[in-house]
Structures are given as structure tokens and as C-alpha cells.
N, C-alpha and C positions, 0 to 999 in steps of 0.2 A: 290665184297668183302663183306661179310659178316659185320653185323651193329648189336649193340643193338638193343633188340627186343623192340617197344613200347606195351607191355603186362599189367600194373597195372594201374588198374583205382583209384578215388581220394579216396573213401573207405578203399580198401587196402592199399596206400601210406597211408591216416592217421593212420590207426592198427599200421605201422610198423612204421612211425614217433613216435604215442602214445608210442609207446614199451620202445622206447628209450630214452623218455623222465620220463615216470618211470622210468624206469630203475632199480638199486638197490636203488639209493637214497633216495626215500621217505619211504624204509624200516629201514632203520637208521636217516635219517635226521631227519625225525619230529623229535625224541628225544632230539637233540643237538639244535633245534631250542626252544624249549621249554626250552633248559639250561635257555637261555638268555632272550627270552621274555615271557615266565611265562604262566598265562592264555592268553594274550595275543597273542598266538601264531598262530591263524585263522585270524589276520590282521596281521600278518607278514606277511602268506603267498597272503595276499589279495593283501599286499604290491609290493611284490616279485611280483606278474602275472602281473599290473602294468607296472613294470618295464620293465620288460621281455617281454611285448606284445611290444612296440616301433621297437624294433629291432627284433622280428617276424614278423611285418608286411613289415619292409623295405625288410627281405628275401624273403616274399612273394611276394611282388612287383618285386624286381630283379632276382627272379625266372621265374617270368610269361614276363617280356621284356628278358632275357634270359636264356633259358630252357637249359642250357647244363652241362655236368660233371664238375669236375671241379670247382663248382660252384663259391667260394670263389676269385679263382684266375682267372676266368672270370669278375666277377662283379669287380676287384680291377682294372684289364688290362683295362676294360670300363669306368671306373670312374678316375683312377690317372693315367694312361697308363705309369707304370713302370714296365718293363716284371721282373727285376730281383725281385721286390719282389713282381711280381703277386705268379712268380714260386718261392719264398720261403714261402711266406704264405701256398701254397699247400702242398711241403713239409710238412711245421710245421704241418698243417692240421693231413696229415697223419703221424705223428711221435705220434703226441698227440693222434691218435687214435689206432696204434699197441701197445705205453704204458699204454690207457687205459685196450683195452682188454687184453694183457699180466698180468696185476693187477688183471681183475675180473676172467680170469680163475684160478688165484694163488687162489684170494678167494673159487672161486668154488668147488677146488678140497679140500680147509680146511673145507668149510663148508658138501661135498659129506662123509668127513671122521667122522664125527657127526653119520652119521646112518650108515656106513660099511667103513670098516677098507679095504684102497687100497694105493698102492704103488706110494708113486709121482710121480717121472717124468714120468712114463709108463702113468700113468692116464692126466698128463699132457699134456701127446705125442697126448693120442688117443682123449681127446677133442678138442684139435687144429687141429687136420687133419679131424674128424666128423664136425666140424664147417669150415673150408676152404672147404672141399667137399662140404658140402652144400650150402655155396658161390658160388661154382664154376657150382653147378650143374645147375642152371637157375636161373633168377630174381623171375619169378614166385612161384618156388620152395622155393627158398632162403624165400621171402616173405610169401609164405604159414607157414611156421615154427615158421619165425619174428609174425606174425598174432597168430599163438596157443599160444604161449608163452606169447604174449602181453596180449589175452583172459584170461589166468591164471595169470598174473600178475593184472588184476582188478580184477579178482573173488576174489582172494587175499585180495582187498582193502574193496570190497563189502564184505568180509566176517568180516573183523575187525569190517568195519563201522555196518554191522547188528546185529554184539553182542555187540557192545555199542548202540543199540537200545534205552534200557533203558536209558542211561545215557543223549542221546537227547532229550528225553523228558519233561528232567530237564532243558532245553534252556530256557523257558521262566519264571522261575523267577528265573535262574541263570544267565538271560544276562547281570546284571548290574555289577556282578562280571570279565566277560569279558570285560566291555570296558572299556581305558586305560583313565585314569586321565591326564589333562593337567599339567604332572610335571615332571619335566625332567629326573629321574631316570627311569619312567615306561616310554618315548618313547625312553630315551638312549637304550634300553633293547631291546624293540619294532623294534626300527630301525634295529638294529645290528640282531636280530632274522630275519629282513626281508632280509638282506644280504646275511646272511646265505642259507636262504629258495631260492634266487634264483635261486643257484645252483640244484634246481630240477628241474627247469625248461627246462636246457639246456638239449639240445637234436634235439631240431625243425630244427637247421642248416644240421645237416648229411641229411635231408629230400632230401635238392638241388641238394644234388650230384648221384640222382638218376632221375635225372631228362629227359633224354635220351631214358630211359625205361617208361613212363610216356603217356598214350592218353590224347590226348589236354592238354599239359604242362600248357600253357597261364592259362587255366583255371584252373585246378586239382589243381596246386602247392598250390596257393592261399589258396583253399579251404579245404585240407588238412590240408595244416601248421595251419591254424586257428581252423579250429574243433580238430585239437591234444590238440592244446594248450586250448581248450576251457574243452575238457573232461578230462584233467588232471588236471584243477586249480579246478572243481568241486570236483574231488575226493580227491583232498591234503587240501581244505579246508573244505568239511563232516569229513575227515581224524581226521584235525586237531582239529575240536570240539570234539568228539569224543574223542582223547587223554586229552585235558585238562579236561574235564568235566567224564571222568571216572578213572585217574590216576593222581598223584602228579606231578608237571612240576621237581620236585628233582626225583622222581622215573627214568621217563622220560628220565632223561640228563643221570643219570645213566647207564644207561640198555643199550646193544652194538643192541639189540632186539627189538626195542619197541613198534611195533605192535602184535610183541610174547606176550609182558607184557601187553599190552592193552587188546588182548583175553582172556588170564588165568585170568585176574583182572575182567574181567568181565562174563566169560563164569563159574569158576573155571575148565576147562580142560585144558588137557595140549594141548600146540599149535603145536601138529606135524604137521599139516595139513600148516597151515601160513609159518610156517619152510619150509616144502616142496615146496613150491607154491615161497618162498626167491629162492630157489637153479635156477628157473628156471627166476626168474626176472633177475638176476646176471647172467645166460649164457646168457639170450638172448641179453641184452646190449653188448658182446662178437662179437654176430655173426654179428649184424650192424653195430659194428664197422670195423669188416674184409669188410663187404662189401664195407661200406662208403672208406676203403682207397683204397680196389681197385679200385673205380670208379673214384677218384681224380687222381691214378695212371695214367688211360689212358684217363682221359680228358686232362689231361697235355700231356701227346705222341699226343692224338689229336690235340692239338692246338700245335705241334710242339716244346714245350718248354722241352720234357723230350726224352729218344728214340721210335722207331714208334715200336719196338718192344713190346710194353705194354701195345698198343693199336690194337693188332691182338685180335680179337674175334672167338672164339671158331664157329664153321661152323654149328653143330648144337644147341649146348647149350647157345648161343646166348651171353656168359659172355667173359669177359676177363682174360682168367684161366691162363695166364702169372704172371697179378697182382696182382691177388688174390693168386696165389700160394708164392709168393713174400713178400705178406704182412703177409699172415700165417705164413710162414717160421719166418719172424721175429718175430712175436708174440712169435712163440716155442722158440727160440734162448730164447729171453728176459725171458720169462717165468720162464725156464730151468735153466739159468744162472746169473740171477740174481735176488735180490731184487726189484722190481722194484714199490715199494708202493710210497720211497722219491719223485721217478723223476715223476710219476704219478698225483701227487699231483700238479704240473706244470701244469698240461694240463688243469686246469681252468684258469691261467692265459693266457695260447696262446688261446683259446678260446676268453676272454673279449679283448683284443687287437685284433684279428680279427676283434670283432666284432664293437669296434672303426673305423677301415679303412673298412667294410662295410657299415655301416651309414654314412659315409665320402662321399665314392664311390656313393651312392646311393644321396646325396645332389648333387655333381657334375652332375651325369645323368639327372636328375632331370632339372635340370640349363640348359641343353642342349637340352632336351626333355621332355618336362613339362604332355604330354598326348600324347602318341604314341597308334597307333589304335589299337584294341584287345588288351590291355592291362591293367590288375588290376592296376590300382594306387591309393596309398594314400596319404592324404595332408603335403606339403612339410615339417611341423614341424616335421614329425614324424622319419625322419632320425636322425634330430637335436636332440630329446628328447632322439633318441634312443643311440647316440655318447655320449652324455652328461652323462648317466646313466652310461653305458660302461665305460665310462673315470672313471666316481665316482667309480664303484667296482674296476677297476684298482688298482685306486690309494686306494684303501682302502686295496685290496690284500695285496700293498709294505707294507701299516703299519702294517697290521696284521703280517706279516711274520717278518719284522724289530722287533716289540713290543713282537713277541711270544705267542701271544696270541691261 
């Protein structure tokens, strides 16, 4: 019977995790994080990596004791062994990933009409079927594309941060203005900005679920997930000096742009080029999301909890072109038919509760199997730190949402 092919090694899994964890977000985010934490906003994000690392290492850990699709609702079945919501976490998994990318292709084709005037849903149609094809066509492949995109999504980054050149240079008898006074308005600010920021973060989880197509999982996953998250906290915080020290944190919050406004503020050109290099950060987070769901799709048929139908693999293309065609479809539907920005917006909260009952799951394992052989482990706080944190954005989500903020 034909099987996922193990074909990407830990290099390419990190590009394509990197990819995703840029994503579009730190083309907009820095902005709104600057609303709130002012100059401050390079220790927000210092904050945010922090945070976020806790529950990137518990993944990487429960990636490398087990390597399979699925991942989320593997690790939950192992740690709380309750199938009904291993298999709804999975689900949600992939609900929150065809609403994501339903969202960024609506973006994609608002932001495509910027530089050439084209008809929606046609244009809608044909990059959901170019992106499911691509899915569909191999791991390899699919990751070859994830990997150029993710390329132009830091030359992107490298390119802002190099025309604010000048403006770092100004670091060192501007740092005193960077660091935050012990008083509780400049860390209310600081905090709230680091909450914000670390929604850039996410992204490292969809890594797991590709974990099947992977040489030496035990090892790769690990190291992956880490150098991702390790080459995007550098560039979100170069990023982030760089904004506050060549642009107003009001300019900043303003601007829907605002590594656009950081270029033109400092290069005086116009920023087609940044622009350009947005349209492709924003598909590409698209296309790993198609992926990432159809791999939950049939690690779930795998492990029996969904039908075996959707985990037939393709005889030469090595994919699961049932699920993936399945997942695209929906993407188009939603796309096509709806709004789908409100319910979108959801899917950071099914993410941090995930991510709660993964630090969970990962304390229990842990408890039962404290050092299993060949296997990455890290020290047992770090589930704990990572649930705790988890819970805290949780519960900060309801307020914000409750307050309106």
C-alpha cells in the first residue's frame, strides 16, 4: 500500500515551518504592537519569544517521542487518552486552518487588485486550485514553493531592516530611551504589546503534522521547530528596533503597512518592492495551511478515528490527494461564500487552548516516561511554564474580546 514518502530533511522542514511562522503577521503586527508598547516594543517581542519558546519545546519534544500526522491529536490520545476529543481537537485543528487560509486568500486577491484589476471569485477559484494542486503534487514539491516564498518573505524583512541601516546605528545613545521605566503604565503597555507580539509567533505547531514525511523525525522535528523559532525571534526583533527608532510608535499603529512606512520613511522610495514580496508572505501562509490540514486529515483516517478513505495516498505523488482536495474545496466554498475575517479571528483562540491540553498531555507523558531512548527531552517545568502561559493568553483573549478592546 503506498505510504508518505519520508523525503524533507531538518533544513527544509525549518524554511517551511519559518514560512509559517512569518507568515503575514509581522507585516502588520509590528505596527499594532507598537500601538501599545511604544518604544518599547523589541522587549515585547523579546517577551513574546519567551513565552512562546515553552510550548515550542514541549512540541518538539512530543514530536520526537511521536513522529506522526495528526500530531495534536496524537500527543492528546497519549497524554489524556480521550479519543472523543483527541479527534475533536483535530478537527478544530483543521477548521481553524481552512478558515485561516480562506481569510489570507480573500486578503491575497485584495491585495493582487493593488497592482492589476482582476475579477474575484475567478481569481479566487484559480488560487485555491494552484495552491491545492500544489498540495497535492508531492511533499517535496509542495515544500520546494513553501521554501521560495518563505526566502522572499525574509529578504522582505532583510530588506526593511537594511534601510533602516541608519536608524541602528542610532542604538547606542538611543538605548536609554528604549528601556522601560519601573512604572506601571510603561509595563501595562509593554505587557499588553508582548501579548499581542505573540501571535507572531504561532506557527511552529503546523510543523508536527508533517511529521511522517520527515528523515529521522526523533531528531529533525526537534531541531527544526527550534532554529524556526530561533531565526524569526531575530528578525522580529532587528525588525522591531528598526521600527521604533526610524518611525513614530503613533505613525506605526496607524499604518494598516508598516514595514511599507518604515521603508519610504527611511529609504524615501516608494515601497513596491515590500509590497510585492507582502503578496507572497500572505499566499504562502495559504498553502501550509492546505497542507497542514490535510495531513491531520489522514493521520486521523490513520489512526482509525476518521474514514480510511482520507488516508489513501496517491501511488506516485506520495500525498493524500483525497484530503487535500477536501480541504481546498472548503477553503474555495468559505472563500467564495463568505466573510470569513469574524470567524477567522477565532482561530487564535483554538490554537492557545490547544496549546493548553498539549502542555497538559506532555506533563502526563512525561510522568510516565520521564527519558525514553532516542528521544529529545526537555526539563519537566517546561510543559508547566508552557500551560500556564497558554492559560494566561486564553484568559486574556475572553477579556479582550468581553472589554472590546
Amino acid at each position: 500500500m503506498p505510504a508518505l514518502q519520508r523525503s524533507l530533511s531538518w533544513p527544509s522542514l525549518a524554511f517551511y515551518g519559518l514560512g509559517n511562522i512569518l507568515g503575514a503577521g509581522i507585516y502588520v503586527l509590528v505596527g499594532k504592537v507598537a500601538g501599545v508598547a511604544g518604544p518599547y516594543t523589541p522587549w515585547a517581542f523579546l517577551i513574546a519569544l519567551v513565552l512562546a519558546l515553552f510550548t515550542a519545546l514541549s512540541y518538539a519534544e512530543l514530536a520526537s517521542r511521536f513522529p506522526f500526522s495528526a500530531g495534536e491529536s496524537v500527543y492528546l490520545q497519549e497524554g489524556l487518552g480521550v479519543p472523543f476529543l483527541s479527534v475533536g481537537v483535530g478537527l478544530l485543528i483543521v477548521l481553524a486552518g481552512v478558515l485561516s487560509s480562506a481569510a489570507i486568500v480573500q486578503s491575497f486577491v485584495a491585495y493582487l487588485e493593488v497592482f492589476v484589476s482582476v475579477p474575484r471569485l475567478p481569481a479566487v477559484a484559480v488560487v485555491v486550485a494552484l495552491l491545492g494542486g500544489v498540495a497535492a503534487w508531492g511533499i517535496s514539491a509542495s515544500v520546494r514553493v513553501a521554501v521560495l516564498f518563505t526566502v522572499l518573505e525574509i529578504a522582505g524583512l532583510v530588506l526593511v531592516i537594511g534601510a533602516g541601516s541608519g536608524a541602528l546605528a542610532q542604538l547606542p545613545e538611543r538605548a536609554a530611551q528604549l528601556r522601560p521605566p519601573l512604572t506601571w503604565d510603561a509595563w501595562h503597555g509593554l505587557l499588553f504589546g508582548a501579548l499581542l507580539a505573540f501571535y507572531a509567533f504561532i506557527g511552529f505547531e503546523d510543523m508536527v503534522n508533517v511529521a511522517e514525511e520527515v528523515k529521522a523525525p526523533e531528531r529533525a522535528m526537534p531541531a527544526a521547530i527550534i532554529t524556526a523559532l530561533a531565526v524569526a525571534a531575530v528578525l522580529y526583533i532587528l525588525v522591531a528596533l528598526v521600527a521604533v527608532l526610524a518611525v513614530s510608535p503613533q505613525q506605526l499603529a496607524a499604518s494598516n503597512a508598516p514595514l511599507a512606512l518604515i521603508y519610504h520613511s527611511a529609504t524615501g522610495r516608494a515601497p513596491v518592492l515590500v509590497s510585492v514580496i507582502a503578496l507572497f508572505a500572505v499566499i504562502n501562509g495559504a498553502l501550509i495551511q492546505i497542507i497542514m490540514g490535510s495531513r491531520v486529515l489522514y493521520g486521523l483516517s490513520a489512526q482509525g478515528w476518521l474514514p480510511p478513505l482520507l488516508s489513501r495516498i496517491h501511488p506516485r505523488r506520495h500525498t493524500p490527494v483525497l484530503a487535500t482536495a477536501l480541504v481546498a474545496a472548503a477553503v474555495l466554498v468559505l472563500a467564495l461564500s463568505f466573510s470569513v475575517q469574524g470567524l477567522a479571528e477565532h482561530t487564535s483562540l483554538v490554537i492557545l487552548l490547544v496549546f493548553v491540553l498539549v502542555n497538559w498531555s506532555l506533563w502526563r507523558v512525561k510522568r510516565r516516561a520521564p527519558r525514553p531512548a532516542g528521544v529529545r527531552v526537555f526539563p519537566a517545568w517546561v510543559p508547566v511554564a508552557g500551560g500556564l502561559s497558554s492559560a494566561a493568553f486564553v484568559l486574556f483573549e475572553l477579556i479582550r474580546r468581553a472589554a472590546g478592546w
